[in-house]
C-alpha positions in Angstrom: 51.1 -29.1 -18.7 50.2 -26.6 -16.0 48.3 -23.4 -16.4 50.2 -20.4 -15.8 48.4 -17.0 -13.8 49.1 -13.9 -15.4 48.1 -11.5 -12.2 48.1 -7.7 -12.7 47.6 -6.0 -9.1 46.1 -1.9 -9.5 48.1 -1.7 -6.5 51.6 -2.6 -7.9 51.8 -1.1 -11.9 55.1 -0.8 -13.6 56.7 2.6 -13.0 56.5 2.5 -17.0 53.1 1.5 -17.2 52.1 4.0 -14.8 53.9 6.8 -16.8 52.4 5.8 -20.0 48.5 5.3 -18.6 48.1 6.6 -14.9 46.8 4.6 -12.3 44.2 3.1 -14.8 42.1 0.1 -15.7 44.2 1.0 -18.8 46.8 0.4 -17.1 46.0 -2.7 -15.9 45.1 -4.3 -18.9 47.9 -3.3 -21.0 50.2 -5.2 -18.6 48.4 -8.3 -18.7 48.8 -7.6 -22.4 52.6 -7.2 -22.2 52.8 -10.6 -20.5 50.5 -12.4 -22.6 52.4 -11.6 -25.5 55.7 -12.5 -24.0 53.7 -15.9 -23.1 52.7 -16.2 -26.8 56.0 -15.6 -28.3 57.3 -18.4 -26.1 54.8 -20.6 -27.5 52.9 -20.9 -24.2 49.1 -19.8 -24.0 47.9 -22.3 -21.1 46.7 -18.9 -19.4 44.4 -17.6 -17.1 44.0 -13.8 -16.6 43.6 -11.8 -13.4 43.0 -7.9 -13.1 42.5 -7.3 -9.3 41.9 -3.9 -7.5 40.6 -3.0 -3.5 38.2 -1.0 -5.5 35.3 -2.5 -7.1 34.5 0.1 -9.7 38.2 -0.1 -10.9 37.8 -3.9 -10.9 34.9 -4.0 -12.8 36.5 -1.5 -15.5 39.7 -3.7 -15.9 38.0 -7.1 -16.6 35.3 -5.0 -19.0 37.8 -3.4 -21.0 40.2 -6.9 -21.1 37.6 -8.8 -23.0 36.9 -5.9 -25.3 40.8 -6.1 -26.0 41.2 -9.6 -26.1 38.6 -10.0 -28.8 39.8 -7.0 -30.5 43.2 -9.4 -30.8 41.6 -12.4 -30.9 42.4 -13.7 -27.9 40.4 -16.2 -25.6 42.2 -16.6 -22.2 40.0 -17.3 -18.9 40.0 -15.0 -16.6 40.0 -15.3 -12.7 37.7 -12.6 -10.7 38.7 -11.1 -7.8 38.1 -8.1 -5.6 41.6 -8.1 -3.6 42.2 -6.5 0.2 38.4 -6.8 0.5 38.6 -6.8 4.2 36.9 -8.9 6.6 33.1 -9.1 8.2 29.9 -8.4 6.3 31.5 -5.5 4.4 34.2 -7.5 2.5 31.1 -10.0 1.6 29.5 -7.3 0.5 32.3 -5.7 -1.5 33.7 -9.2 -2.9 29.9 -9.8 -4.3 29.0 -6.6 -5.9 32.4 -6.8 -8.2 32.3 -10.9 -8.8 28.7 -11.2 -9.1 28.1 -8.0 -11.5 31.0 -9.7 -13.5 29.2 -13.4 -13.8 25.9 -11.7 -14.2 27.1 -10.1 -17.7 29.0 -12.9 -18.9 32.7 -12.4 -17.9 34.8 -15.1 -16.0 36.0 -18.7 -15.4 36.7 -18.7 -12.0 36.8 -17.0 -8.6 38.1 -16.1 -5.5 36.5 -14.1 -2.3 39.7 -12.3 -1.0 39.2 -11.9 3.0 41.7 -10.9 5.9 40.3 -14.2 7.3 41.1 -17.6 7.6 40.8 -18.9 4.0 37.9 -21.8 4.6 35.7 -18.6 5.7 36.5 -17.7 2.0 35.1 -20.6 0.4 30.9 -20.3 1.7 30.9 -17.3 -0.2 32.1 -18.0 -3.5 29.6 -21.2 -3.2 26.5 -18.4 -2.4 27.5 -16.0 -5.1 27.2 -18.8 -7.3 24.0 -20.2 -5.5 22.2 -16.5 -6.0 23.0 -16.0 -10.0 21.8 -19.5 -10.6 25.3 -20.6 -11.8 25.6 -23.6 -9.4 23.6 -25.3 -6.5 25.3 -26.5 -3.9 22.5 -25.9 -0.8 18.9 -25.3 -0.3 17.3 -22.0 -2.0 14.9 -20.1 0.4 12.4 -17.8 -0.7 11.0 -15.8 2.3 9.2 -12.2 2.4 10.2 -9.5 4.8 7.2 -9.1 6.5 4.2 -6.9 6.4 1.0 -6.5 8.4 -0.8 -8.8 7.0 2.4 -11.7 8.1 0.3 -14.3 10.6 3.4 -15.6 12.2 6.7 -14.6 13.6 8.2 -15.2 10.0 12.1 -14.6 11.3 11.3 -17.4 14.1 9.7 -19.7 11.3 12.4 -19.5 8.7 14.8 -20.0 11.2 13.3 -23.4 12.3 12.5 -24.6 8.7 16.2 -24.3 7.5 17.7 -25.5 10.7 15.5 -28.8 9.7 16.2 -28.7 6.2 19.4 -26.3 5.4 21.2 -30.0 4.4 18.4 -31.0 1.5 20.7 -29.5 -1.3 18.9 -28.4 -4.5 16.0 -28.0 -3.2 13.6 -24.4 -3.2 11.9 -24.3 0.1 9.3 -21.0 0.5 8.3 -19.4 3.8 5.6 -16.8 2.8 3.7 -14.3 6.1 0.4 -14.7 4.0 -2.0 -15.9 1.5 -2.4 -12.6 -0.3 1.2 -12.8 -2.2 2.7 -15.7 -1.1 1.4 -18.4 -3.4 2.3 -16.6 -6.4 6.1 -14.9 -5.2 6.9 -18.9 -4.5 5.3 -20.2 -7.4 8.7 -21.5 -8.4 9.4 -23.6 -5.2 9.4 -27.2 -5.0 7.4 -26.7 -1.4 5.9 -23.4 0.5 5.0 -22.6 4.1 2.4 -19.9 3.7 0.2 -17.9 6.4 -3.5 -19.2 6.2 -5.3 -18.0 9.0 -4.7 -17.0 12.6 -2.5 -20.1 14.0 -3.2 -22.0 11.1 -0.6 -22.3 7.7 -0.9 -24.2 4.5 1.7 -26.3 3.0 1.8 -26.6 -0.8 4.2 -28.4 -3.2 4.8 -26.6 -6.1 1.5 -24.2 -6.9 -0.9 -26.9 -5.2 -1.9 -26.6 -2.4 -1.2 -29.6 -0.1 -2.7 -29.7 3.4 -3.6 -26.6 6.1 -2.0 -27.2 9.9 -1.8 -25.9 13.0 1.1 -23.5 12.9 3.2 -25.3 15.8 2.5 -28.2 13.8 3.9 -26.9 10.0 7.3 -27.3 10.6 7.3 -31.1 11.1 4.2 -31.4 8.7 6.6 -29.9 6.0 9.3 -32.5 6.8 6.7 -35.0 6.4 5.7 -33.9 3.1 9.3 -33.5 1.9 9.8 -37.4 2.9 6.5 -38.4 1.6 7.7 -37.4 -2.0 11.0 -39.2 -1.0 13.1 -36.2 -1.3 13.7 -36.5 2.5 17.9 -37.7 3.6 19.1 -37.8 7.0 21.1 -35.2 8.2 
């Protein structure tokens, strides 16, 4: 059959509940406790669990406190993570990260949604890159790039740019642009290839830790590509 949401909004409480705990994560959870129950006496448990709040430290207390109480009653429902009225722009990002992503990273929830005052398909991108950063599923290219220093032998913002315009659609792969030889071969010592600053106008490719080939710098874009397709990991846009 189908799976029923149990949603508890910190916004909208029971008068009751809100007489009984405050405007709480207590609150919250003893709500979705009230329904759950009414579920289970009814036979039903095909669940899934949602505690949202605009506030990200009330969000994250709610979902902490509902698995402590669910496996104090030996309960095991999914729960569904959410930061509601996030906003829009870089901020709601921002704020629709730091409560989902500190939830996944310890553990807690089955499934997610980034809540934006924008049209939903800009929603989507995000939940795909929270997922991409905490290792949890890969669904583009990983780049690993410094921020630049003094010793950085090439305009590393240009660089980066061009390498993931010509390679932002080779999914699963780890692609490393490093400014120089002094940290970059060990900070991208996980990537399947690296673009690292050599010498004045001149950058080494390497796959892996080995070092492949040194170029001309206005040559190491396409050089990389041609590396990437010599190991036949190369598809057509």
């Amino acid at each position: 059959g189908k799976a029923m949401r149990i949603g508890v909004n910190h916004g909208s409480l029971a008068e009751r509940m809100l007489f009984t705990y405050g405007d709480t994560p207590e609150g919250m959870v003893e709500s979705a406790l009230e329904f759950i129950r009414i579920c289970e006496s009814l036979d039903f448990r095909n669940l899934v669990i949602s505690l949202k709040a605009s506030r990200v430290p009330v969000m994250l207390a709610a979902y902490r406190l509902m698995v402590r109480r669910m496996n104090q009653l030996g309960m095991d429902y999914p729960l569904h993570l959410g930061v509601t009225e996030a906003g829009d722009g870089e901020y709601g990002r921002i704020k629709s990260t730091a409560g989902i992503a500190t939830l996944l990273a310890e553990g807690i929830g089955d499934t997610i949604r980034v809540s934006l005052t924008e049209a939903p398909e800009k929603e989507i991108p995000v939940c795909y890159s929270i997922l991409q950063a905490l290792g949890l599923r890969k669904t583009m290219v990983e780049y690993v790039a410094c921020p630049s220093c003094g010793r950085t032998l090439f305009n590393l913002e240009e660089v980066l740019h061009k390498v993931r315009e010509a390679t932002k659609h080779l999914a699963g792969l780890d692609i490393a642009v490093m400014g120089c030889i002094v940290n970059g071969p060990g900070e991208m010592a996980d990537a399947d290839y690296g673009y690292v600053g050599k010498q004045a106008g001149y950058i080494s490719l390497y796959r892996g830790k080995e070092e492949i080939k040194k170029v001309p710098e206005d040559q190491g874009v396409q050089e990389l590509i041609n590396l990437i397709k010599a190991d036949g990991r190369w598809v057509d846009p």
